[in-house]
Backbone as CSV, one residue per row, in Angstrom:
resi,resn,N_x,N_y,N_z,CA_x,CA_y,CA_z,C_x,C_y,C_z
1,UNK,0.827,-1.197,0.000,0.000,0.000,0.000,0.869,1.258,0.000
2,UNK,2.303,1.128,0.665,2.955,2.498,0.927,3.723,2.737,-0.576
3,UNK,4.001,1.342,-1.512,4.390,1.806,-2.306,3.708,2.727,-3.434
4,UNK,2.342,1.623,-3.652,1.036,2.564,-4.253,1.024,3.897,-3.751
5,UNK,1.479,4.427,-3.034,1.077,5.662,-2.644,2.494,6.830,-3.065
6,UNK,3.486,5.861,-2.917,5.118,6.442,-3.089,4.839,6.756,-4.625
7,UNK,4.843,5.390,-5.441,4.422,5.799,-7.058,3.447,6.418,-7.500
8,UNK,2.425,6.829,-6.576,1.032,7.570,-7.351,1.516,9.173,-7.207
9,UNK,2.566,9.215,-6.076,2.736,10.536,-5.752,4.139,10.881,-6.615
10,UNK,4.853,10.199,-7.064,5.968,10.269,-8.140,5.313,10.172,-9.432
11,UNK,4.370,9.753,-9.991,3.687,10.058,-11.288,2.869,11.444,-11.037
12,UNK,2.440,11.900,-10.405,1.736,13.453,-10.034,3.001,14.339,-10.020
13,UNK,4.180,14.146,-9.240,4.932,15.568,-9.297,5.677,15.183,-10.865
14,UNK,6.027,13.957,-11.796,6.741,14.368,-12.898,5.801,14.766,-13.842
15,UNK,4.045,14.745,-13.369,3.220,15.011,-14.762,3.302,16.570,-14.741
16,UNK,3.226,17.094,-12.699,3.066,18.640,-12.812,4.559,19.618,-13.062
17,UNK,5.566,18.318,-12.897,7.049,19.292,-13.355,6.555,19.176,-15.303
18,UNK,5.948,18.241,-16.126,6.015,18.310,-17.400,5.052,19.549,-17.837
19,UNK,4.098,19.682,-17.118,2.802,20.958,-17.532,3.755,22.361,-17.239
20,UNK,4.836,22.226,-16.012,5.405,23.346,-16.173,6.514,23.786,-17.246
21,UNK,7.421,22.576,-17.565,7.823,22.408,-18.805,7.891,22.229,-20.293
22,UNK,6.524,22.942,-20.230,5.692,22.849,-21.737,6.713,24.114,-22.485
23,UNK,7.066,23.877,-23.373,7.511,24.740,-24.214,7.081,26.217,-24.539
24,UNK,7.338,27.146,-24.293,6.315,28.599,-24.659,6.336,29.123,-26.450
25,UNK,7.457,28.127,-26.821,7.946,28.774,-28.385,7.115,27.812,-29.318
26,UNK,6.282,26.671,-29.066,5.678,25.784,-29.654,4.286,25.279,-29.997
27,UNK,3.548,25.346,-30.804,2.554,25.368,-31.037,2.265,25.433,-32.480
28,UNK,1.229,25.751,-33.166,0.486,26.181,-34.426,-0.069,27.309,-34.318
29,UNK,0.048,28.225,-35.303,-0.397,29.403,-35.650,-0.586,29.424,-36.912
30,UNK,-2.023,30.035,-37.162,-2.746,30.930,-38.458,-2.658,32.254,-38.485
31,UNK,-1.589,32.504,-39.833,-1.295,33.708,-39.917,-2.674,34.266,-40.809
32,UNK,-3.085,33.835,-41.768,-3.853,34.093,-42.854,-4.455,32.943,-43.276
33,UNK,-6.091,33.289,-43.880,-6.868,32.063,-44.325,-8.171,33.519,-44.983
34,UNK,-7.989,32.601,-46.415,-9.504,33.266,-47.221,-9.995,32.009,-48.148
35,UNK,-11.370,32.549,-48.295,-11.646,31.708,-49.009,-11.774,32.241,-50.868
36,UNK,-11.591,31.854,-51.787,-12.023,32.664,-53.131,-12.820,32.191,-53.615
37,UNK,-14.291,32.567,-54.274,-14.549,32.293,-55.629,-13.786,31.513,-56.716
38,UNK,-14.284,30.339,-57.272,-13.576,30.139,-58.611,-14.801,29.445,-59.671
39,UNK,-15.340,30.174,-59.930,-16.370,28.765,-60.939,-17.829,28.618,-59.350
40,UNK,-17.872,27.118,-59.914,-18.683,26.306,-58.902,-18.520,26.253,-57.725
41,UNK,-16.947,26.077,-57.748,-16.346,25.886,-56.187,-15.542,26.981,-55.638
42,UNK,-14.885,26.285,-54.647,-13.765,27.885,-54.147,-12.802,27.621,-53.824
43,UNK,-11.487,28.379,-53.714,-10.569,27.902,-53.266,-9.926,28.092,-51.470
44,UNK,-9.045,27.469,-50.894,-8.751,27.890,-49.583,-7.434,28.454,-49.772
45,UNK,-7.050,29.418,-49.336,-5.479,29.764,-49.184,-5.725,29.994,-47.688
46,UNK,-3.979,29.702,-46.772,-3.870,29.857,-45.785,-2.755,30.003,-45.933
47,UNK,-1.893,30.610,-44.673,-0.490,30.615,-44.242,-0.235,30.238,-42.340
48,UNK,0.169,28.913,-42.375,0.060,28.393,-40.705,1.799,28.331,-40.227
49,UNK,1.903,28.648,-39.403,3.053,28.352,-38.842,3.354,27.197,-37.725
50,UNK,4.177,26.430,-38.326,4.343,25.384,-36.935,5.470,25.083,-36.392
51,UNK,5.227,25.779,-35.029,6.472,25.359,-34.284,6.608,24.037,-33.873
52,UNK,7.227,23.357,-33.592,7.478,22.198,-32.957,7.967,21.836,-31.574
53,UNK,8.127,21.431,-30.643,8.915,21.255,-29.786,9.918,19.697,-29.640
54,UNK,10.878,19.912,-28.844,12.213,19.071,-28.873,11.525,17.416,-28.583
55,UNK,10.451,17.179,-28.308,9.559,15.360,-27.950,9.030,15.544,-29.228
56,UNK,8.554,16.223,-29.665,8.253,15.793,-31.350,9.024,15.868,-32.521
57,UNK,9.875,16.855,-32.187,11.296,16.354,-33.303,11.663,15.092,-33.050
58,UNK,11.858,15.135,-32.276,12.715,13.404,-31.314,11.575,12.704,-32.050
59,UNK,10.703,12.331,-31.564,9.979,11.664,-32.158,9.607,11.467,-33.844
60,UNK,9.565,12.795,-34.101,9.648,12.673,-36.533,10.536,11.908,-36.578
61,UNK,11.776,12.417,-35.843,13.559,12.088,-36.054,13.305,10.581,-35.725
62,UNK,12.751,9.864,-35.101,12.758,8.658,-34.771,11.993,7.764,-35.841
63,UNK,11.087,8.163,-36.936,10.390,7.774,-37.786,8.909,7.342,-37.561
64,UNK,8.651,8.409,-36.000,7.031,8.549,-35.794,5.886,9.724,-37.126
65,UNK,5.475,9.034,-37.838,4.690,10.089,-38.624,3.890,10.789,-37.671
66,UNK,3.449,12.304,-37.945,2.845,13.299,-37.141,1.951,13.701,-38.747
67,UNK,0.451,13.375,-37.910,-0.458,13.744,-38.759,-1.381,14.769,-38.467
68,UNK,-1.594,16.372,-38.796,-2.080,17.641,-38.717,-3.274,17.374,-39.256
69,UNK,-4.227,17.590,-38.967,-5.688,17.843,-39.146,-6.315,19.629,-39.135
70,UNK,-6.522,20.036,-40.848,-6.557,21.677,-40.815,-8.072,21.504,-41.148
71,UNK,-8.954,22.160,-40.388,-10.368,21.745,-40.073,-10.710,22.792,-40.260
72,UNK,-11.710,22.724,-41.580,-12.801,24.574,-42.025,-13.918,23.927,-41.886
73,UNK,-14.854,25.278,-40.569,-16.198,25.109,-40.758,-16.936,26.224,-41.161
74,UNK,-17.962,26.362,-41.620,-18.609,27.231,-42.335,-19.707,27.395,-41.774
75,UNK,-20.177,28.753,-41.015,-21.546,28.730,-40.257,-21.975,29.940,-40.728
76,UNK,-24.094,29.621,-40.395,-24.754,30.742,-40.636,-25.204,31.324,-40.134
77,UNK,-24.732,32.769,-39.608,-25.396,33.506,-38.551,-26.716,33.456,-38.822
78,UNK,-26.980,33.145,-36.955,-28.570,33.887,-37.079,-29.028,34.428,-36.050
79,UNK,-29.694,35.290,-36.465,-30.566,36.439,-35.222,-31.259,36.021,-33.531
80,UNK,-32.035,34.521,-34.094,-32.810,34.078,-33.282,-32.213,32.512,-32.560
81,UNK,-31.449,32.319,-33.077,-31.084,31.524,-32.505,-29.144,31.057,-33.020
82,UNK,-28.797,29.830,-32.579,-27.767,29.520,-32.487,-26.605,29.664,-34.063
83,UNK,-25.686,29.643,-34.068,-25.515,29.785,-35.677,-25.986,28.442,-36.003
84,UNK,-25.367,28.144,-37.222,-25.848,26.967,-38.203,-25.112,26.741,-38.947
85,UNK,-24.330,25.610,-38.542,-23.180,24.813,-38.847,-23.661,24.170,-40.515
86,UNK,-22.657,24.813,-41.286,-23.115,24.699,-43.270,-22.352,23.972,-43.673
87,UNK,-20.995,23.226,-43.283,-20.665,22.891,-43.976,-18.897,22.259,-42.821
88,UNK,-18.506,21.535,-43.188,-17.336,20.887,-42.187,-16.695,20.158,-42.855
89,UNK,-15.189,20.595,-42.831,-14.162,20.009,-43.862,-12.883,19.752,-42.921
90,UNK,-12.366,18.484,-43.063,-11.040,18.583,-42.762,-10.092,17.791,-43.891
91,UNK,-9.229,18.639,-43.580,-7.881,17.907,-44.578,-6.973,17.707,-43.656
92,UNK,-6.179,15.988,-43.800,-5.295,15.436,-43.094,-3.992,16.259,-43.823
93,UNK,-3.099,16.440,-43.262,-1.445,16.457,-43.896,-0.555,15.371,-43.118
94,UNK,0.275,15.151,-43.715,1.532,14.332,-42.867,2.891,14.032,-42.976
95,UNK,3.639,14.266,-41.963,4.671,14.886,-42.024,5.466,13.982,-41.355
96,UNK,7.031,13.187,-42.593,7.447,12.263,-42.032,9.061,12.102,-42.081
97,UNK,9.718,11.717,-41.556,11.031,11.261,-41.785,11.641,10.096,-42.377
98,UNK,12.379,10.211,-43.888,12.823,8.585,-43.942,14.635,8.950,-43.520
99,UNK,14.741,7.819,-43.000,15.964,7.967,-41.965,17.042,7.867,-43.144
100,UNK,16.833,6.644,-44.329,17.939,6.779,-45.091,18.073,7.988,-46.449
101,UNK,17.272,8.455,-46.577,17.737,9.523,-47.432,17.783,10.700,-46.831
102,UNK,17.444,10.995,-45.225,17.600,11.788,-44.648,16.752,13.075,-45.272
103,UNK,15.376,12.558,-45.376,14.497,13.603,-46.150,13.184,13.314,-45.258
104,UNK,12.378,14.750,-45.552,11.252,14.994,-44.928,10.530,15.325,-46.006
105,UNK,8.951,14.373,-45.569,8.208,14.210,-46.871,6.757,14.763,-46.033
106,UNK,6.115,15.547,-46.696,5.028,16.269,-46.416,4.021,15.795,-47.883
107,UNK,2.671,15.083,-46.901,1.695,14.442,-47.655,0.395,14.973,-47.472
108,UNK,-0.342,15.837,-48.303,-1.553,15.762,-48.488,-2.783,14.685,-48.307
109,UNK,-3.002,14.056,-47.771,-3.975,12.385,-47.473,-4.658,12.804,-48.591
110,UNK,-5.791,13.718,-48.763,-6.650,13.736,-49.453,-6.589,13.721,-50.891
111,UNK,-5.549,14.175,-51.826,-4.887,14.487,-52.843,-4.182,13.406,-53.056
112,UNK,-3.063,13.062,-52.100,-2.038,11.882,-51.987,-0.743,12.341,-52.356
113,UNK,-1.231,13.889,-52.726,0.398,14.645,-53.417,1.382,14.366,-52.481
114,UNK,2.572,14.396,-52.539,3.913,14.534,-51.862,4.748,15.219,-52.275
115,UNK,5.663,16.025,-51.406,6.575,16.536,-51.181,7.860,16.276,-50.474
116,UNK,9.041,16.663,-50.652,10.134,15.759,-50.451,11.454,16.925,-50.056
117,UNK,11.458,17.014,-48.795,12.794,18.434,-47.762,13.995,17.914,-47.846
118,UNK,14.873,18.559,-47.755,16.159,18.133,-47.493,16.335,18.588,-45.756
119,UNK,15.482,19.721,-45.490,15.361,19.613,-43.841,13.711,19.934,-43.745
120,UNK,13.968,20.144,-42.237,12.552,20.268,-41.321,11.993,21.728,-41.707
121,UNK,12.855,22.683,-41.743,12.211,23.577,-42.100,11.378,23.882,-43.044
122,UNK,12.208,23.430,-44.261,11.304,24.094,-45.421,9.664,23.272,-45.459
123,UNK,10.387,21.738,-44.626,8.857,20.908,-44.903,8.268,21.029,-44.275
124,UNK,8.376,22.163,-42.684,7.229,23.317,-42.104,6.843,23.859,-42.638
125,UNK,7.451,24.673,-43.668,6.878,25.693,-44.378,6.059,25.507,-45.489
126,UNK,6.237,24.155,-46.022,5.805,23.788,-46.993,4.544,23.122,-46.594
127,UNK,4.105,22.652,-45.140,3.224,22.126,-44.677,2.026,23.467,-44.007
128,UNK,2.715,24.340,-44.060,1.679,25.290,-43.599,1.273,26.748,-44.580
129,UNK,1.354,25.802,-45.941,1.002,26.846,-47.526,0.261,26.095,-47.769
130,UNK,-0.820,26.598,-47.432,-1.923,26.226,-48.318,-2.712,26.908,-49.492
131,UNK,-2.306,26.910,-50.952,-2.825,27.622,-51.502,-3.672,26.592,-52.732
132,UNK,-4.458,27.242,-53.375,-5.626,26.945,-54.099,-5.995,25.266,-53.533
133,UNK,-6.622,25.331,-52.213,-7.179,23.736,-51.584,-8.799,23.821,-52.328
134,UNK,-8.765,22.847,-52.977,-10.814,23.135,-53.794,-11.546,22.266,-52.545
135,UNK,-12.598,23.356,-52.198,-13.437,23.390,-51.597,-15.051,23.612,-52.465
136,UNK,-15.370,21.970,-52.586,-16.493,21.924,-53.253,-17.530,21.885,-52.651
137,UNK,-18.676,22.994,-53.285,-20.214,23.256,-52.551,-19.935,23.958,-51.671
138,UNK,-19.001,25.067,-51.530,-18.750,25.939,-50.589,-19.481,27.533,-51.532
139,UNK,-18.996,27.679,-52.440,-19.173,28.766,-53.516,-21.016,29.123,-53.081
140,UNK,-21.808,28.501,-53.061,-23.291,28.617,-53.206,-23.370,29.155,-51.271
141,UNK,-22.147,29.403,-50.307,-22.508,29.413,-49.043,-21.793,31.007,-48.894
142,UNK,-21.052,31.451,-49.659,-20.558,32.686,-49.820,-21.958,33.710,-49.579
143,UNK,-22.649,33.861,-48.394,-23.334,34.820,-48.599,-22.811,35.681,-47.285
144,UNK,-23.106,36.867,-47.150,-23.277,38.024,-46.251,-23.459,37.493,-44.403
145,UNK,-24.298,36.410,-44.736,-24.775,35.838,-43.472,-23.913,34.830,-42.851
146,UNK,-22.854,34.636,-43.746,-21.479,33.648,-43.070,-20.510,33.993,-43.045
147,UNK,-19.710,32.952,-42.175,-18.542,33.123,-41.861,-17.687,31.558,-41.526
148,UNK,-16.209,31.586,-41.551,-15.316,30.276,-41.743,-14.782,30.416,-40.358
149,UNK,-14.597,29.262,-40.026,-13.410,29.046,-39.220,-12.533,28.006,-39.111
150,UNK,-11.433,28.449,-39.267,-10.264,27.288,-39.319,-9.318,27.442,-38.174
151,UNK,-9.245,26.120,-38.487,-7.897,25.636,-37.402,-7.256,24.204,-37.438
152,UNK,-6.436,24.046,-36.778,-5.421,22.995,-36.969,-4.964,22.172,-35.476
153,UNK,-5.060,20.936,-35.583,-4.230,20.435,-34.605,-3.519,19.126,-34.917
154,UNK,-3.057,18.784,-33.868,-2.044,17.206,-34.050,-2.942,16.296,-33.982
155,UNK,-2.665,15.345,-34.655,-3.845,13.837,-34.570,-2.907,12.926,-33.669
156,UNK,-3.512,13.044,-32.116,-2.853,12.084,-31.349,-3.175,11.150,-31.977
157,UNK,-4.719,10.194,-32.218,-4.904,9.561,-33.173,-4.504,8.876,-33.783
158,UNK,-3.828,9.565,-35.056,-3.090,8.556,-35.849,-1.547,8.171,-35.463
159,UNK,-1.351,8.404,-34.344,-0.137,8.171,-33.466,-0.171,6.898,-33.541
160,UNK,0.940,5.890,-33.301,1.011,4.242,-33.183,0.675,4.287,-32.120
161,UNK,0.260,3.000,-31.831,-0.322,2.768,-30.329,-0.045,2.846,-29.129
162,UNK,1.122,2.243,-29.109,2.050,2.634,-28.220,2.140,3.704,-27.519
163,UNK,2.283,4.917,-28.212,2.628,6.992,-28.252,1.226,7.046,-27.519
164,UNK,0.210,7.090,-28.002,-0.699,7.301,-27.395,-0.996,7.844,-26.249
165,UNK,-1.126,7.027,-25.032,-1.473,7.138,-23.779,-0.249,8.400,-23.427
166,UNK,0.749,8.236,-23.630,1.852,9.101,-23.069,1.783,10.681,-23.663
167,UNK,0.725,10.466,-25.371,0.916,12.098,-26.007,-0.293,12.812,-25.053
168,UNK,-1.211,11.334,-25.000,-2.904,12.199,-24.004,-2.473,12.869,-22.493
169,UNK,-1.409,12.591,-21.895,-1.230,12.847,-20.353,0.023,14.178,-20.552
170,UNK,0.744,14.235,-21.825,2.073,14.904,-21.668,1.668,16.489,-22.554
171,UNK,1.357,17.402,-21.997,1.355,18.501,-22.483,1.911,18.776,-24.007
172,UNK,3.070,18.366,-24.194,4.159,18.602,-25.231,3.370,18.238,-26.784
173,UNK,2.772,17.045,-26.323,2.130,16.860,-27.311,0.676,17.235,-28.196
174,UNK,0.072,18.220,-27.072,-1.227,18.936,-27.488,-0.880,20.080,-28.249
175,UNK,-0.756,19.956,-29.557,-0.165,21.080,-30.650,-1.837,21.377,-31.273
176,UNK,-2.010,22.282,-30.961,-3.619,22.948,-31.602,-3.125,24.719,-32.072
177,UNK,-4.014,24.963,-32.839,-4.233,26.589,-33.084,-5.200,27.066,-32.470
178,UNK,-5.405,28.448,-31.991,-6.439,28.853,-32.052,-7.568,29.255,-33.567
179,UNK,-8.559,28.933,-33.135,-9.610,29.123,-34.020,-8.939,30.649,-35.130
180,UNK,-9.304,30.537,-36.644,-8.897,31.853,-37.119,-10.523,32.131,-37.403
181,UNK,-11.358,33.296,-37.247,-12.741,33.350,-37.855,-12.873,34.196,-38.390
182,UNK,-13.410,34.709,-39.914,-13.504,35.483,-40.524,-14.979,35.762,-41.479
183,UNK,-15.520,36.445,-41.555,-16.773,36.891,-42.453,-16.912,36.298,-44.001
184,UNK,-17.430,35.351,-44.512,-17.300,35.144,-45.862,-17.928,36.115,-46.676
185,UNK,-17.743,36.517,-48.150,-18.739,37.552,-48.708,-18.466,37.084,-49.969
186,UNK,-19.120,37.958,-51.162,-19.320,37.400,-52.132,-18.260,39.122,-53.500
């Protein structure tokens, strides 16, 4: 019983030394997001920034894929009651390390396109350009009375099984944006 109590109280002070050790330089950020007109449909441009911190490099670097989920919803104001959720999109990306060519490959899921870094940086940067994404049956929601909101986070999720339990309890690993929200118009 005294040990149960020795280890319950040594898993509490290294979870509250890790919440204090959360990184302040790390996270996701939306610099910019519109939507355009094109035809039928529309397009998405965005510009996201992603920092990383030193357990998830370690981890890419180790040949854990890290899969980003950039999530647009589309709602319709209304006067009398709650808005009114029009429309809900997410696009997977994923962002990986192969150890022998020493390259970082940034994947679109939905498309299946790929891209191919010689480092981490550019395949940040290249992971958080989003330009002309087609967004179909959005064009007919472009009215006066809406508005988008996007945002982005980490897919503990598609983490191997293993990672899991340890990304849900460890701060380091909750990489989200705040919401970006903006007025759609025509």
């Amino acid at each position: 019983m005294k040990n149960a109590f020795i280890t319950l109280a040594l898993v509490l002070i290294l979870a509250s030394t890790s919440l204090t050790m959360a990184d302040e330089n790390t996270g996701i950020t939306i610099k910019h997001a519109e939507i355009v007109a094109n035809g039928s449909s529309s397009l998405l441009h965005a510009r996201i920034d992603y920092y990383l911190n030193d357990d998830i490099i370690e981890a890419l670097n180790n040949g854990i894929t890290l899969t980003f989920n950039v999530s647009l919803i589309i709602y319709q104001h209304r006067n009398w009651l709650w808005n009114k959720r029009r429309a809900s999109l997410v696009f997977p990306y994923r962002l990986k390390y192969h150890t022998l060519s020493q390259t970082y490959q940034v994947t679109d899921v939905t498309s299946n396109h790929k891209q191919v870094f010689s480092g981490l940086y550019p395949a940040l940067h290249a992971l958080g350009t989003l330009n002309d994404l087609p967004l179909h049956n959005i064009a007919a929601l472009q009215a006066s009375k809406h508005s988008a909101k996007l945002s982005v986070a980490l897919n503990i999720e598609a983490l191997p099984l293993p990672m899991r339990p340890l990304a849900y309890i460890t701060p380091n690993w909750h990489l989200s944006s705040n919401p970006l929200q903006w007025p759609l118009s025509q």
